[in-house]
N, C-alpha and C positions, 0 to 999 in steps of 0.2 A: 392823429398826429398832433405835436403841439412843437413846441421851444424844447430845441435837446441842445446839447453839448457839441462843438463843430470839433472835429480832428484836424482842420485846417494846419495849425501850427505845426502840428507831429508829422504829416503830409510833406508841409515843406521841410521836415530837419533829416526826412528818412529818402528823398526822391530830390530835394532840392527845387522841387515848384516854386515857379512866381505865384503869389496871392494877390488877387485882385478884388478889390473890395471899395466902396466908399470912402471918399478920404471924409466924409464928416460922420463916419464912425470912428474915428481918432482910436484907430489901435494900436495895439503897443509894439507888435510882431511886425517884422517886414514885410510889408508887402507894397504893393505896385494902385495907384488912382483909377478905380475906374467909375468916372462919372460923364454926366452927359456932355458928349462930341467927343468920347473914346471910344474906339475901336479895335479890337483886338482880328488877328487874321489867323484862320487856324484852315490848312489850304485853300480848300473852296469855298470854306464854310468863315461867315464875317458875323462877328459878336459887337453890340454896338451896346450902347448902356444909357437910359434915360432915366432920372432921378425924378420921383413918383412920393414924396411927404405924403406920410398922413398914418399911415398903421405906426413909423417911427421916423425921426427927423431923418434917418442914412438910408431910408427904403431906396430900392434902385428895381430896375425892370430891366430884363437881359432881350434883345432884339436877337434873333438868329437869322438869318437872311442865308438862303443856300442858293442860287440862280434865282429863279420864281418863285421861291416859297419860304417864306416867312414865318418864325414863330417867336412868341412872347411868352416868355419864364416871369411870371408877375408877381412868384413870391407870396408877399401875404398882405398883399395889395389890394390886387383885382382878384378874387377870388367867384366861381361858378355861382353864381345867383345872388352875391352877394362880396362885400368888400370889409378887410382887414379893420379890427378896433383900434382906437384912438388912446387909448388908455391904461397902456402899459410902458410908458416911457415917463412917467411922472417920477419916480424913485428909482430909477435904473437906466444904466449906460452913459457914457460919455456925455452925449446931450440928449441934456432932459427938458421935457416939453407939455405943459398941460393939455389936459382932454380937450379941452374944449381950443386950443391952439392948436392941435393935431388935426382934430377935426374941420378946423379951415383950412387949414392943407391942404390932405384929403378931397376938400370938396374942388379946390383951383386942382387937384391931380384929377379929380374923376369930367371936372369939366375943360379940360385944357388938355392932359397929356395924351390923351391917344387919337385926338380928331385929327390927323394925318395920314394915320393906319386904314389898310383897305377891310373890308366887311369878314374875309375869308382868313385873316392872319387867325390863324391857330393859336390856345391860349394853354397854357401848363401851369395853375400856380402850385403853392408849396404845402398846402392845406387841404386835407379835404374833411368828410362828416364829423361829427366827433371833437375835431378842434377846437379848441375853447380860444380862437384869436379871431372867433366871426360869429356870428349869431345861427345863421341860416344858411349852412353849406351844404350844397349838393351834394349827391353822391357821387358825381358824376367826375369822372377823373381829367376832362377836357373840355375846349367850348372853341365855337367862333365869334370872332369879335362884334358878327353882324347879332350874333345869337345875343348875347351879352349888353349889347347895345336897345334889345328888345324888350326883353324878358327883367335883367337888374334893376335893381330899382334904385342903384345909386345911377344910372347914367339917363336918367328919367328929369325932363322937365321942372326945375322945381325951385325954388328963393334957397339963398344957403342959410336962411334960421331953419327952413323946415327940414335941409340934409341932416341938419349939425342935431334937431330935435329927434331924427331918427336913429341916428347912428350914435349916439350917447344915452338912448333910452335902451332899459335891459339888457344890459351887457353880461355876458356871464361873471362871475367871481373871476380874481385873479389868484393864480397859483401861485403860493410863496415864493417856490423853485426861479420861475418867470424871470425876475431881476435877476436872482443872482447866477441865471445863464448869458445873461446879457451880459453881463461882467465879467464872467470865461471864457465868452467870445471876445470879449474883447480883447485880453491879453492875449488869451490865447492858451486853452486847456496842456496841461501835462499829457505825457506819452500815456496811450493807455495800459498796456501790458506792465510796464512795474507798478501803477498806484493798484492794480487791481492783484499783483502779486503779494502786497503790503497787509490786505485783508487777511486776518488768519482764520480758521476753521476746524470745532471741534464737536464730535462723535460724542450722543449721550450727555449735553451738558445742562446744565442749569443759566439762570442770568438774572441780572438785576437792572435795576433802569429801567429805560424803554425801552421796550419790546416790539419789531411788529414782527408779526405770523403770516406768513405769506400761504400756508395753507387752505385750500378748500375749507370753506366753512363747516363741513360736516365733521371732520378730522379733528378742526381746532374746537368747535363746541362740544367733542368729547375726549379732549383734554389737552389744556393747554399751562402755561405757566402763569400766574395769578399776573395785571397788569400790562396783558400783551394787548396788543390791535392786531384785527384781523382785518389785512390787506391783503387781499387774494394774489396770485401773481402769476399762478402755473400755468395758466390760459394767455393765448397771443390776444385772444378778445378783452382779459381783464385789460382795463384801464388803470394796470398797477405804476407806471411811472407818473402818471398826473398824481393819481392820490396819496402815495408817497412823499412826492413833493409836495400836496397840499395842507397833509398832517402832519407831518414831522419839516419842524425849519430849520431851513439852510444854516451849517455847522453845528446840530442838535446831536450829539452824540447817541448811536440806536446799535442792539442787538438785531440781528435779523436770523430768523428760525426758517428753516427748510426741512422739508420733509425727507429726504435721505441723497447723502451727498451729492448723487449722478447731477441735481438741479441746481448747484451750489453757482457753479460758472455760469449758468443759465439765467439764474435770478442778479448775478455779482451784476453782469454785464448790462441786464436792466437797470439797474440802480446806478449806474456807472453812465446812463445818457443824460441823466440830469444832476450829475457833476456830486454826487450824494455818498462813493465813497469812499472819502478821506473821512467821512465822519461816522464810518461800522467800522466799528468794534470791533463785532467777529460775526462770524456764519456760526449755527449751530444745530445740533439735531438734537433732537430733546429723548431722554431716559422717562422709559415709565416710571416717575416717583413726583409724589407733591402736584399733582398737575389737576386742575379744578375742571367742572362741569359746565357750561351754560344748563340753564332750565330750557325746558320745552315751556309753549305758551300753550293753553287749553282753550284751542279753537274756537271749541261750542262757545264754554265762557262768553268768550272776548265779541265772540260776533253776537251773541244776543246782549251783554252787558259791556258796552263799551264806554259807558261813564264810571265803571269801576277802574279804569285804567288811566294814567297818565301817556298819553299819544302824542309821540316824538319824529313830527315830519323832517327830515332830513335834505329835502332835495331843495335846488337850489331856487333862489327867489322867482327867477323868470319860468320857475316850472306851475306854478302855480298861478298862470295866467290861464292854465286848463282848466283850474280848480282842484278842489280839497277832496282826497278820498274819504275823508273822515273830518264833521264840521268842528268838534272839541281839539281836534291837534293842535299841537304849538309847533311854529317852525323853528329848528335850529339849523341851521346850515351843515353840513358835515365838515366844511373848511375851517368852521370856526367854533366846532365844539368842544374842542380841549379847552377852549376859554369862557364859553358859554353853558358848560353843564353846570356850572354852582347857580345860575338863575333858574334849573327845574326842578320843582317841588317834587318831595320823594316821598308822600302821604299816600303814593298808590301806587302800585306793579309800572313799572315804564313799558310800553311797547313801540319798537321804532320801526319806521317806515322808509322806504324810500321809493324808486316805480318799479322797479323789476327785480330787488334783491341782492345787486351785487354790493351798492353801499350802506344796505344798513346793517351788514355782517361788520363793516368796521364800522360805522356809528352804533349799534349795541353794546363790543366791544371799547368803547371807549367810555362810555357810562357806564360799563361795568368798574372799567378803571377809575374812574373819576366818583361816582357815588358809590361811596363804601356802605355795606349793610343794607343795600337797594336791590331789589330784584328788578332785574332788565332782562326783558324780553324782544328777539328779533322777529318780528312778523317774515321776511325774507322773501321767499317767490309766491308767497302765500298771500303777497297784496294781490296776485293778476285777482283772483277772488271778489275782491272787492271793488274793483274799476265799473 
């Protein structure tokens, strides 16, 4: 799960809901104050709101009190093992706030807001594995506060240089997208069904520009249109709305190719959580004509002679606190290689990596784009191999 796109506004223009929100997220749409010593009454059930700084200056935590039993919606705050980063509000949103300012937040939220709560209050936040707004999230879809109080290691005895040392050390990358969802929530996103009526869509075509290919890697490495990325999509597992947004930026105008209509709405609708399309072009299914190969890599090769090879690590910095599958690789990030492939030398076959394959079908594809007359080769699922 990460930062999507809220339908709040189109909620209230289609049902006429009150929105109840942070008044220091200063949004633009109507809606209604809910910060700390508000309360809303919804019959038995009382919603109460505490304002919790530190993942963004408007963070809030929703109290649910039903007779005896209490629960905490903590958002991307208080998260299962771990607590919400500091360093996504520095270029985005209303109010903007440095890391390392967020970060003392933060640390008066995790040592002050909740010491009134009893051990058994139930906790819900908005995040779980996968998320790139925490470092170390559980799997685990729930906690109790006594648990959390145990086990986190933000609500652990400790000076706030050493919080503020931990919680601004290794953070994942930030996804382009990230800001500028924070700025459609703000105002307040368009009705979804006409911007995504506005996308048009055509049968057998050709295209220019950017490209991505949301096809299966096998599909698109035999045969795709010269200059595409391959950003997988078809799978509920691919992580295609982060990468999306990571490699194509907000209002970058892009083709997007689907593999035969039936998944045209299926893929629209993905791209459509992180506010992405007003800026496609068009849907497209591609004609067998003009459509290039990827190379296969020659295994034996590469595993006995891997200094004949330029070796393109792709994963992200804090993944290589495990260590290097291969000591000659060079890292490029995958976030930032459309800007970073003119610094790798192309004296040798490129093979790129990343830990399980689904990201280096688009970092291969992107050096294939990017270095012209370069054989690039994707290693793929073919790293587990080498672990």
């Amino acid at each position: 799960m990460q930062i999507f796109v809220s339908s709040h506004l189109q909620i209230h223009k289609e049902t006429g809901a009150t929105i109840f929100n942070s008044e220091k997220l200063g949004a633009d749409y109507p809606h209604k104050a809910f910060d700390e010593g508000v309360s809303i009454s919804l019959g038995e059930l009382t919603l109460t709101a505490i304002n919790i700084p530190g993942h963004s200056p408007d963070s809030i935590t929703v109290i649910a009190t039903d007779g005896n039993k209490t629960t905490l919606f903590t958002g991307d705050t208080l998260f299962i093992d771990d607590i919400g980063r500091p360093d996504l509000r520095e270029k985005a949103g209303n109010t903007k706030a440095k890391r390392e300012e967020l970060a003392e937040m933060m640390y008066a939220t995790m040592q002050h807001k909740f010491n009134d709560l009893p051990n058994d209050v139930l906790i819900y936040p908005a995040q779980g594995p996968g998320s790139l707004c925490g470092k170390n999230l559980s799997d685990a879809a729930s906690s109790i506060l006594g648990n959390e109080r145990e086990s986190n290691w933000a609500f652990k005895k400790q000076s706030k240089q050493e919080f503020m040392n931990i919680i601004l050390d290794g953070q994942p990358f930030i996804p382009s997208y990230f800001g500028f969802n924070v700025d459609i929530n703000k105002k307040g996103a368009e009705s979804l069904t006409p911007a995504l009526n506005r996308v048009p869509f055509e049968e057998n075509a050709a295209a220019t520009g950017l490209i991505v290919d949301i096809r299966d890697e096998v599909s698109f490495k035999n045969g795709h249109l010269v200059g595409s990325i391959n950003i997988q999509g078809l799978s509920e597992n691919d992580k295609f709305e982060t990468w999306l947004g990571s490699i194509v930026m907000p209002n970058e105008a892009f083709t997007l190719v689907v593999d035969k209509e039936e998944n045209k709405d299926y893929i629209l609708n993905r791209v459509s959580k992180i506010g992405y399309e007003n800026q496609l072009k068009v849907i497209i299914t591609l004609k067998n004509e003009n459509l290039i190969r990827s190379k296969a890599l020659d295994m034996i090769d590469f595993k006995h002679n891997p200094e004949n090879y330029t070796i393109v690590d792709i994963r992200n910095a804090s993944e290589l606190e495990d260590g290097k599958f291969f000591e000659n690789a060079i890292l490029h990030r995958l976030n930032d290689l459309r800007n970073t492939a003119k610094n790798i030398l192309t004296n040798k076959p490129i093979v790129v990596h990343c830990a399980g394959g689904y990201r280096s079908a688009a970092g291969s594809s992107i050096l294939e784009q990017q270095l012209k007359n370069t054989t690039v080769f994707d290693l793929s699922e073919a790293i587990n191999n080498f672990k």
